[in-house]
C-alpha positions in Angstrom: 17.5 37.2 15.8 19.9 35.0 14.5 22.6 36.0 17.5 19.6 35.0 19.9 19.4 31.7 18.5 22.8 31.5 18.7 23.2 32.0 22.0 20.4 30.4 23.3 21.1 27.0 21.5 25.2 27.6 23.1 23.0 28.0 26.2 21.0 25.1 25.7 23.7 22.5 24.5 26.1 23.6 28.0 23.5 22.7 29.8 22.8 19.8 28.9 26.5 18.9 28.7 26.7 19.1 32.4 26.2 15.9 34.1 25.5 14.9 37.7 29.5 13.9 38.4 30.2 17.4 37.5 29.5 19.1 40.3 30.6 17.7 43.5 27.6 17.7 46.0 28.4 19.4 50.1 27.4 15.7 51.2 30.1 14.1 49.5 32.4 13.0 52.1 36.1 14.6 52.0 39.4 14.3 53.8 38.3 13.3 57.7 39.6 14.8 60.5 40.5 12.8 63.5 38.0 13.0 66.4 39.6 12.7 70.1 37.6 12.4 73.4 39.2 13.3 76.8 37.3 10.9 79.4 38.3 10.5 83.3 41.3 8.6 83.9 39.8 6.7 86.9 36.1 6.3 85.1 37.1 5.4 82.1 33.6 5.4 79.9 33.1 9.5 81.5 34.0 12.0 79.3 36.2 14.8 81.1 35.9 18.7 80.0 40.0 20.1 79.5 39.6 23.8 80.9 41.6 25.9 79.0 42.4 23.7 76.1 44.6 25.2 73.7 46.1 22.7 70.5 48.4 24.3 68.4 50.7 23.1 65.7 54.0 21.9 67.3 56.4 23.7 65.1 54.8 27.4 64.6 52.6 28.5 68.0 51.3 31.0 65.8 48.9 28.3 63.5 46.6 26.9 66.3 43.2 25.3 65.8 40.8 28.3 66.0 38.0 25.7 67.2 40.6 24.9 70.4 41.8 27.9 71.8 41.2 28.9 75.2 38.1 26.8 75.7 36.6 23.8 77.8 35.7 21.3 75.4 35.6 17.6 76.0 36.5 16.8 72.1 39.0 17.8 69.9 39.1 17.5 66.4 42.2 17.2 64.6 43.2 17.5 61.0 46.1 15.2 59.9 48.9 16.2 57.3 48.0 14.8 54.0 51.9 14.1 53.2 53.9 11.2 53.6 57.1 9.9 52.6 58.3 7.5 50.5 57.0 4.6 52.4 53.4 6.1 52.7 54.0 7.3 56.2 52.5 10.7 57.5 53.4 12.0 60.8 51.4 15.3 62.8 52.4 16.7 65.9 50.2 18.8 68.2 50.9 20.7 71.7 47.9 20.4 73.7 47.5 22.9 76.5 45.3 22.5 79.7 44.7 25.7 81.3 46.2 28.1 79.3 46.4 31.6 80.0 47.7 34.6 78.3 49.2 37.2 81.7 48.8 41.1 81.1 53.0 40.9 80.7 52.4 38.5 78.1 53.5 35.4 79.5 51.6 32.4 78.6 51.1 30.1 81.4 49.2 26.4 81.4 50.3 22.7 81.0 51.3 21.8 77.5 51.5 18.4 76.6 52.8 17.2 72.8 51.2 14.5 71.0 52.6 13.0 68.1 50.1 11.0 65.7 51.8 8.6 62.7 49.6 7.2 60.4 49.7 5.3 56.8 48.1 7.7 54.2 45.9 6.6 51.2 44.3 8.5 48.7 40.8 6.9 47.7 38.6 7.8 44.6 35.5 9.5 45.2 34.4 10.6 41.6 35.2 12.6 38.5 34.0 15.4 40.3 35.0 15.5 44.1 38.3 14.0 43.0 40.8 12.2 45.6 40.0 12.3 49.2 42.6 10.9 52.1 42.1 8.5 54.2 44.3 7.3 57.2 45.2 3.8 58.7 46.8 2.0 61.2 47.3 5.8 63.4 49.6 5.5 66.9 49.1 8.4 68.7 52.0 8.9 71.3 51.8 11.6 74.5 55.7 12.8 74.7 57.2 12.3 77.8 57.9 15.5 80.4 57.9 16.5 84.3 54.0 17.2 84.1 52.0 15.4 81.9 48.4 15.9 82.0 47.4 14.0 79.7 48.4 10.0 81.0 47.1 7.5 78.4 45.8 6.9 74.7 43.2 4.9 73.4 42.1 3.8 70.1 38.5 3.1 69.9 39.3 0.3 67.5 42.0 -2.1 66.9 44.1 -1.2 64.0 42.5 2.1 63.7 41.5 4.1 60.4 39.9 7.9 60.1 37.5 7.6 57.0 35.0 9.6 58.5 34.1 12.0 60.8 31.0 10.1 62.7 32.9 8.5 65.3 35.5 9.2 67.7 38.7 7.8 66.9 41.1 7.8 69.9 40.5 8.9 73.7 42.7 10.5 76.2 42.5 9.9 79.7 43.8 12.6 82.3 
């Protein structure tokens, strides 16, 4: 009897040790990704389906967003690198392919364009629980140069844009 009470007073006093901070709710907003719209070149408010839109990371081929392979989408959201260097500076690059193709001989065809997105990277407070989550500021998003760009200008939807959510769309491309 007296290893019942035991335990069920142990049980009794965790519980109500626990507070509400300590358990970090799914609503809780974390790290955003960056939202991206592809509109029209010419009609500038339209937004334009990519066919074929592949994004994959610009230094291993092999780690590509699973979300963004192979599809027609008129969106794409991107996850930024949390690091920086010493001056708070994060940098992500991306190549973004329009109509890409995998041939029987294994030859990949399409149009790859690479993007390369700097940002200044802060970490913000959310609670005791949830811990740190990243936010990003003041983001310039350049389309490298090559003989075929598809994709012909960058947009941010604000003026000195920030990601601190993933509501809105951040930047657009026009092509």
């Amino acid at each position: 009897m007296k290893k019942i009470t035991t335990l069920l007073l142990l049980f009794i006093c965790i519980a109500l040790s626990c507070e509400r901070d300590d358990i970090c709710s799914e609503d809780t907003p974390t790290t955003p990704r960056m939202i991206v719209e592809f509109r029209d070149l010419i009609l500038t408010d339209n937004p334009k389906n990519v066919t074929g839109l592949r994004v994959e990371d610009f230094e291993d081929d092999t780690r590509l967003l699973e979300d963004f392979n192979n599809v027609i989408a008129d969106q794409i959201v991107l996850p930024l690198d949390t690091n920086r260097d010493e001056l708070g500076v994060g940098i992500t690059k991306y190549r973004v392919y329009r109509d890409y193709e995998v041939l029987a001989d294994g030859t990949i065809e399409g149009n790859p364009d690479v993007i390369t997105i700097e940002y200044g990277v802060e970490d913000v407070y959310v609670s005791r629980a949830c811990g740190f989550k990243t936010t990003y500021k003041n983001i310039v998003i350049t389309i490298e140069p090559d003989a075929d760009n598809w994709m012909l200008f960058v947009a941010p939807e604000n003026d000195n844009q920030t990601v601190t959510n993933e509501n809105e769309i951040h930047f657009t491309i026009r092509h």
